[in-house]
N, C-alpha and C positions, 0 to 999 in steps of 0.2 A: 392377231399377230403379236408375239412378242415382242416387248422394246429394247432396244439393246441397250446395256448399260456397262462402259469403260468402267471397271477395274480401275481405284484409283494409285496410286503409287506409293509405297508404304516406304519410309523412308527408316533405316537403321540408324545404331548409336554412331552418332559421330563423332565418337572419339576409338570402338574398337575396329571401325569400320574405314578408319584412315589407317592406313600401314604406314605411309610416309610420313605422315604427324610422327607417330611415336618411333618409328627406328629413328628420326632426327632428335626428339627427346634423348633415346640412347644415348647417341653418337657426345651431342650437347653437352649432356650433363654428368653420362659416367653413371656406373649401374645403381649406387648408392642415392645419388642425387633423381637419377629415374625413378626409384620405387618411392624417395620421397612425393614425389608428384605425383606419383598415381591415382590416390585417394581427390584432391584437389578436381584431375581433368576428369576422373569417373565420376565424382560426385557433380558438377557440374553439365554433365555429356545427358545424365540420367533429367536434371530440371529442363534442359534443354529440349530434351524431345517431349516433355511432359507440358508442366505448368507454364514454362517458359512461351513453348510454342501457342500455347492458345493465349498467354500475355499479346503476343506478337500481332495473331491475328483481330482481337482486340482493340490495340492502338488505330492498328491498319484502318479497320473501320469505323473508328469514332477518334479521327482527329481533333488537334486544337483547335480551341475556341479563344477569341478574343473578346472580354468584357468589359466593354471604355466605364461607363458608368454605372453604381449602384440604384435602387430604386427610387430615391431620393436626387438625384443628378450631381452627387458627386464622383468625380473622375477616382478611375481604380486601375486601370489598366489590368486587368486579372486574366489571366490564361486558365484557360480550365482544361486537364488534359484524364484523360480516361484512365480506369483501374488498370487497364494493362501497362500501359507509361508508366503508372506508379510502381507497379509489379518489376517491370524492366528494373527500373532504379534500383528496389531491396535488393533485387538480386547482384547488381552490376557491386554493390559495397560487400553483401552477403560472402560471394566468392572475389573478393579483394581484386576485383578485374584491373580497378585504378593501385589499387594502394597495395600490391604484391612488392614490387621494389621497393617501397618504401621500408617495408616491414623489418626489423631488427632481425625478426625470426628468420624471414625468408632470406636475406640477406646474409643468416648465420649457415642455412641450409644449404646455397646454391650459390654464393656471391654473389657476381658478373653475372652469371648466369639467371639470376631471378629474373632478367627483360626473358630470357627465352622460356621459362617457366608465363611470364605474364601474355608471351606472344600466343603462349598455346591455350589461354587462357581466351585470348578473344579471335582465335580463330574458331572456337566453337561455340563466344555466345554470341560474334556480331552480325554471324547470319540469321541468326532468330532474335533479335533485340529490337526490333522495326526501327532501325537507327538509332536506339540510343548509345552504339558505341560512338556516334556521335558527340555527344556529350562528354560518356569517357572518355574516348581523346584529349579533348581540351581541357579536362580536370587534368589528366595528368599532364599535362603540356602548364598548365599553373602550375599545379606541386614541382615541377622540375622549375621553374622560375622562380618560385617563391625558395627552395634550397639551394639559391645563388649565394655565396657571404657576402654579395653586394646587398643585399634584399635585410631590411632595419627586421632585427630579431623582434621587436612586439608583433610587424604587421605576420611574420613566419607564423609565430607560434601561435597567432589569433585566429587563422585561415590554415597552416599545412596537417593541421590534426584532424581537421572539416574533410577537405579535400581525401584525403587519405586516412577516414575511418572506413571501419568493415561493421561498424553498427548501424543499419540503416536508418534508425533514426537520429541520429547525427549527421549522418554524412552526407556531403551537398555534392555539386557537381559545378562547373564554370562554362559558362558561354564564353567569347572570342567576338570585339567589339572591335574590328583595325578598319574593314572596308569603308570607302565613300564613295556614294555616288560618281563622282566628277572623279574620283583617282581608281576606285578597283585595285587591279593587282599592283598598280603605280604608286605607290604609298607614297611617291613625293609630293603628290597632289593631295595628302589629307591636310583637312580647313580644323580640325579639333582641337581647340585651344587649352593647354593648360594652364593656369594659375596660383599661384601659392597662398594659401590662408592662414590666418596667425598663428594658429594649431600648429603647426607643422603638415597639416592635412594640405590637399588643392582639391582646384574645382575646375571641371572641364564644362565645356561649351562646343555642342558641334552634334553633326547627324550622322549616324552608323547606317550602313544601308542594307547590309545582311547581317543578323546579327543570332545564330544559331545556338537554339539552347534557351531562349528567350528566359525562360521561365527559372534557369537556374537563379541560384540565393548572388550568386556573386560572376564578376565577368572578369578576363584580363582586358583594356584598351589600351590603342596606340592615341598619344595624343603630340602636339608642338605645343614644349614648353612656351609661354611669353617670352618672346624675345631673341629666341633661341635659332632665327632665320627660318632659311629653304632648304628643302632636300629632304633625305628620308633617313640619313648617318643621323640626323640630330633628334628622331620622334621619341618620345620614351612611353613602356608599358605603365600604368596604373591599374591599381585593383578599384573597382566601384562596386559598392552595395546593390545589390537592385531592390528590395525591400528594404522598408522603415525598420526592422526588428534588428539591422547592421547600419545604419546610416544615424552619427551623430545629431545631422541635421536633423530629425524627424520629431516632433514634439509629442509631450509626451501622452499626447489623449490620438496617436496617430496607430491604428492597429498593426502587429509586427505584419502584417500579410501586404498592409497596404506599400503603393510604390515607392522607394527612397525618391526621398524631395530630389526634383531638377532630371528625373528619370522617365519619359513618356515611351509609352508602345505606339505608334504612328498606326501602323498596320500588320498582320500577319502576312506572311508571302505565298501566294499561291504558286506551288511549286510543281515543275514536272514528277519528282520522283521526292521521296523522303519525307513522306504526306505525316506521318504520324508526331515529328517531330516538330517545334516550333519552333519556325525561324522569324525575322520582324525585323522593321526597321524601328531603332530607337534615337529619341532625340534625349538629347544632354543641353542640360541651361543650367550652369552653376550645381553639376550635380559634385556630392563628396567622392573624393578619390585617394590611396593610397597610392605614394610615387614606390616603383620597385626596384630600386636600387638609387643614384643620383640623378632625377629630373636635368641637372645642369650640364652630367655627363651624355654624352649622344647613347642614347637604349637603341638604337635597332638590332647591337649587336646581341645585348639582352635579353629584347625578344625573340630572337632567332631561337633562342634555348628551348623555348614554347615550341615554333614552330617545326624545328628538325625532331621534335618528340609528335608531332599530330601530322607530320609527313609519313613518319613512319606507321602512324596507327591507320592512316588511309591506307598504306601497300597489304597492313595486315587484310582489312576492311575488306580490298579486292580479291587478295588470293582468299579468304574465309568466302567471302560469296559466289568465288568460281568453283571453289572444291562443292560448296551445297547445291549450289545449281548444277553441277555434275552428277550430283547422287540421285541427285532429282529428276534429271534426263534419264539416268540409267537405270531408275528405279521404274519409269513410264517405259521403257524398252523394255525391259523385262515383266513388263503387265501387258503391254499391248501386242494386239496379234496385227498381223498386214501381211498377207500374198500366202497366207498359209503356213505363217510362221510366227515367231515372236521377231520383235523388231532387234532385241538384243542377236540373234543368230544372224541378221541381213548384214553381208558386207560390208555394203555402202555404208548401211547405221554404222555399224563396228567402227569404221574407217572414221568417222566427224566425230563421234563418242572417245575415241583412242585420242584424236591429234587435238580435242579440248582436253583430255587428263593430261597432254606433253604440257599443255599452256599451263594448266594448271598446278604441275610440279617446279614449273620455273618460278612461277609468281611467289608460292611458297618460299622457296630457297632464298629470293630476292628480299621476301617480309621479313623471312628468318634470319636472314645474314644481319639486316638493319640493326635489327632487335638486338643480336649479338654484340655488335659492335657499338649498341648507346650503351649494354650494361657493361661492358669493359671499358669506357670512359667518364663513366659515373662513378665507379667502385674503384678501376685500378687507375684511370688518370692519363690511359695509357694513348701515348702519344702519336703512336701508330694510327690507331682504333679510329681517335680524332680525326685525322688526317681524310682517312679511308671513308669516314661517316662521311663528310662533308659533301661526299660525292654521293655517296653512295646514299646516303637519302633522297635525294630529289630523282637520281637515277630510278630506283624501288617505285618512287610515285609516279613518274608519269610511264613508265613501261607497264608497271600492272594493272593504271586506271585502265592505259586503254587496252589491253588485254582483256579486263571486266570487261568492257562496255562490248565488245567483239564474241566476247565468249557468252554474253546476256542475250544476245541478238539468235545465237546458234540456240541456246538454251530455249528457247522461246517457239524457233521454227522447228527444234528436237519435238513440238507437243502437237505440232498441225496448229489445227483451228483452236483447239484448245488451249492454246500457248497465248491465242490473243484475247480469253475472254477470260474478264477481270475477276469472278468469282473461285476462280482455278487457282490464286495466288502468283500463276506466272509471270504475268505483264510486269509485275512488280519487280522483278529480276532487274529486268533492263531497263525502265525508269530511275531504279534506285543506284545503275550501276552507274547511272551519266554524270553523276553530283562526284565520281571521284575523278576524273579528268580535270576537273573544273576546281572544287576547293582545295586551299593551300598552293596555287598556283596551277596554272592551265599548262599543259606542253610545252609552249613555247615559252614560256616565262621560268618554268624549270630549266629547260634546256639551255636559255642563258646564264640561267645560273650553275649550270655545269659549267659551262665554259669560265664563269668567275672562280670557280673551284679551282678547276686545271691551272689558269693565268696566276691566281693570285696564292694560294696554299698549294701548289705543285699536287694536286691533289689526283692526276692522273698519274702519280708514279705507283702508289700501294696497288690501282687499278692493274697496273701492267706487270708487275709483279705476281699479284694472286691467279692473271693469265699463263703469267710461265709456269707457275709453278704447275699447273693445272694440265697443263701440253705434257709434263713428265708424269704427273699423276694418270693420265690420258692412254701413254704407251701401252702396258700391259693390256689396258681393258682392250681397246680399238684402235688400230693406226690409223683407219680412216679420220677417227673423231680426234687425236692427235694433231692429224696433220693441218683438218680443219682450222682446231684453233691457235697451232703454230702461223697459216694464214693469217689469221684475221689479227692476231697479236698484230702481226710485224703490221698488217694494215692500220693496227687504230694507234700505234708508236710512233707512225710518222703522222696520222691525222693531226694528235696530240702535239706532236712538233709544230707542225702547222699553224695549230691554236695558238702557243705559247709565242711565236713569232711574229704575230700581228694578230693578235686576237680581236681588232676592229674592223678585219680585211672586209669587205663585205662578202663574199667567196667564203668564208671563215663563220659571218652573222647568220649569212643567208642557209647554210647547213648545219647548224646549230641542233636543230630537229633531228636531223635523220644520222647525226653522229652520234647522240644521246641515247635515243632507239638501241644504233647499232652497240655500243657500250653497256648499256644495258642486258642486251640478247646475250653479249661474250661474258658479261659479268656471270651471269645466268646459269648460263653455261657450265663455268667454271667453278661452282656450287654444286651443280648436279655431279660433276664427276668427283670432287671432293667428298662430296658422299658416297657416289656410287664408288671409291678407294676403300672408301672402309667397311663395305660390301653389303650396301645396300641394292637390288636386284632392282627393283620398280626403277632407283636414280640412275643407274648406267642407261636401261633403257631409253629413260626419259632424257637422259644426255645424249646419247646420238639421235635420238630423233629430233629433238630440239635443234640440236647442233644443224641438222641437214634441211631442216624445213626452215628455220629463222637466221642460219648463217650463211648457209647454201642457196637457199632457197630452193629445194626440191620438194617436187610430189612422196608425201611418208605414208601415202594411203595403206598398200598394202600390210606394210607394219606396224602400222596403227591399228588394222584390224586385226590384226596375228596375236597385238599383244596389249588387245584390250584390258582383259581380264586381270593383269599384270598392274595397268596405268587407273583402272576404276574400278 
């Protein structure tokens, strides 16, 4: 008897094989600015399904290694991480993933616009990078710290050329050292002392309990200054060396590779999902630290620069891995036969396959919006922009982590059995999608920071705004989806009211979640038809269906199947 053997899923370029990526480039950048990109995402789309992808699967399966000691018993702390991790990295400097905004050129090319040139940049390699957009994240999330003019021009100029080379052997990356044990996402609870040394340099003391990226040359921490009390207004970022080859301290017979003095690796984390990447708990005892801006001044607002830049690289992170587990589902639908048909032609499939491309176009708009609106507060300053990010960051992150994590589960059960068995590369979908719910803030811990947004920066006004305008934009295409979000406007205006009026009600705390959510969906929304106005066909689609299955809440089955083809 013959053995049967599934057809595996061959998956196209994921850059001419998004419609909605590039008519959004269009729209973004303007015909000129589009063709300048083109070379950039095609040359990039082409390593991705090539060398990139077997980097990928590489990493996957020869995770870090942690090496306390050399053969002699001295301590080394050494991470040893695979040709593919090294591979991810050339390539992540090669095509300027981090260092695209920074560039004079690009900046000359596209302005403002370079975050939406760098958004499309890692929505095509964060799904094949076995998380090292991990890493880039938080390099860029420094570079945008380190170009505070709060930030001493020597420690800038010594670390933001690092950060933001495109020569791979220059260029480093940053891990992100804030968590503790005993505080988590509570930062008023970190124990991590800073201290000042005669240098002008400090020296911090204290235990990092996730500390991701392990192996990068350099990290940003949160630390309390000496002296400086409680609370989490007064913590301030420092840069710390993690290697001797950057640490003054290190004497001079100490190899560059070995650890900067007062830097230990405790442990590597064994993790559910983001296996290829090394995360670790690190202890600090009198290690060297750069203060980034004024230690005496309260940094958290400082750090926040960091962090509204690696919120928005998680929303890219989600929608880049929903769109490729999309292609990937529908790549296995159109190989697999079942009932005497391909699975692509079966209704039902059509219908779960259609209403994951709706999710999937929302999360997009959402990453895309973000993006837009840090490079127009970067470049032009603009004060709107600000206002609008503040929310709209933490919004992007926690509506499209758990969009991932929902649309990973679907991806997974889109394979049968095959979806749960590890050699497939599926499992990995939804493993890897659970870490974006969770880092840079969990749900609920964003969600109250919405509401700090709203109360404190009126930051739900640009929100209701870019709604109305959206209800006129809306008319023409559909009055249904119109009236929709004429609804839900006037609903989240008086929510908002609500908030701004006792923002400690507990009525007010306790809903916190499910208004963020619903803010989010209308933000969403309100994107898709912004595009679908200036005629894009996929985005009206994906706005009234959106609109009716996540504002409505109705069954979009039938249309979903109608207009598969359209949304995947």
């Amino acid at each position: 008897m013959t053995r049967y053997v599934q057809p595996a899923p061959t998956l196209g370029d994921p850059y001419t094989g998004d419609a909605l990526l590039r008519s959004w480039l269009r729209r973004q950048l303007g015909a000129g600015g589009f063709a300048a990109a083109q070379p950039r995402l095609v040359d990039l789309a082409g390593e991705v399904t090539g060398s990139l992808r077997a980097a990928h699967a590489d990493a996957e399966a020869h995770p870090p290694e942690l090496v306390r000691y050399d053969p002699w018993g001295a301590r080394i702390d050494r991470i040893d991480t695979c040709a593919g991790w090294r591979a991810q990295r050339a390539a992540a400097a090669r095509h300027a993933v981090v260092a695209l905004p920074y560039l004079p050129s690009a900046r000359a090319a596209w302005g403002a616009a370079a975050r939406v040139v760098q958004h499309a940049l890692l929505h095509l390699y964060g799904p094949e990078s076995a998380t090292f957009s991990c890493p880039v994240a938080m390099a860029d999330g420094a570079a945008a710290l380190l170009s505070l003019p709060e930030v001493d021009a020597p420690v800038r100029e010594a670390w933001l050329p690092r950060l933001t080379s495109t020569d791979p052997d220059t260029a480093v990356v940053s891990g992100q050292w804030m968590t503790e044990s005993q505080g988590g996402s509570d930062l008023a609870g970190s124990a991590t002392i800073a201290r000042p040394a005669a240098d002008g340099s400090w020296r911090l003391t204290g235990q990092k309990w996730f500390c991701s990226a392990a192996d990068a040359p350099v990290a940003v921490a949160l630390a309390r200054p000496e002296g400086a009390g409680a609370g989490s207004r007064v913590l301030a970022p420092f840069l710390v060396p993690r290697y001797a080859a950057d640490s003054p301290l290190a004497g001079i017979t100490a190899a560059a590779a070995d650890p900067a003095p007062g830097v230990r690796v405790h442990r590597l984390k064994d993790k559910l999902g983001t296996r290829a990447l090394p995360t670790a708990e690190i202890g600090l005892t009198d290690a060297y630290a750069l203060p980034l801006g004024d230690p005496q001044v309260p940094g958290l607002v400082r750090a926040m620069t960091l962090v509204v830049v690696t919120r928005v690289h998680n929303a890219a992170a989600a929608a880049g891995g929903m769109r490729r587990g999309l292609a990937l589902a529908r790549a296995y639908a159109d190989a697999r036969h079942a009932g005497g048909a391909r699975l692509a032609d079966h209704p039902l499939h059509r219908a779960t396959l259609g209403a994951l491309g709706v999710d999937a176009a929302a999360a997009f708009a959402l990453a895309g919006h973000a993006f837009a609106l840090l490079g127009r507060v970067e470049v032009g300053a603009d004060p709107d922009a600000a206002a609008e990010l503040r929310v709209v960051a933490p919004l992007a992150k926690l509506a499209t982590g758990r969009l991932a994590v929902a649309s990973a589960a679907e991806y997974v059960e889109c394979f049968g059995g095959a979806g749960y068995v590890e050699d497939t590369g599926v499992p990995r979908l939804l493993r890897d999608a659970q870490v974006l719910p969770i880092w840079e803030g969990t749900t609920n811990v964003l969600a109250l920071d919405v509401l700090r947004a709203v109360t404190r920066d009126d930051a739900g006004a640009p929100l209701l705004r870019r709604l109305a305008a959206a209800v006129e934009l809306a008319r023409p295409l559909c009055s249904a989806l119109a009236d929709t979000l004429a609804a839900v406007t006037a609903e989240l205006r008086a929510a908002l009211a609500d908030v701004v009026a006792d923002p400690r009600a507990a009525g007010v705390v306790a809903g916190a979640r499910g208004l963020a959510l619903r803010l989010a969906a209308a933000v969403a929304c309100a994107l898709l038809v912004e595009h679908a106005a200036w005629g894009d066909e996929q985005a009206e689609v994906a706005a009234r269906l959106w609109a009716r299955r996540r504002l409505r809440r109705e069954d979009i089955s039938a249309d979903a199947h109608r207009h598969l083809d359209l949304l995947c």
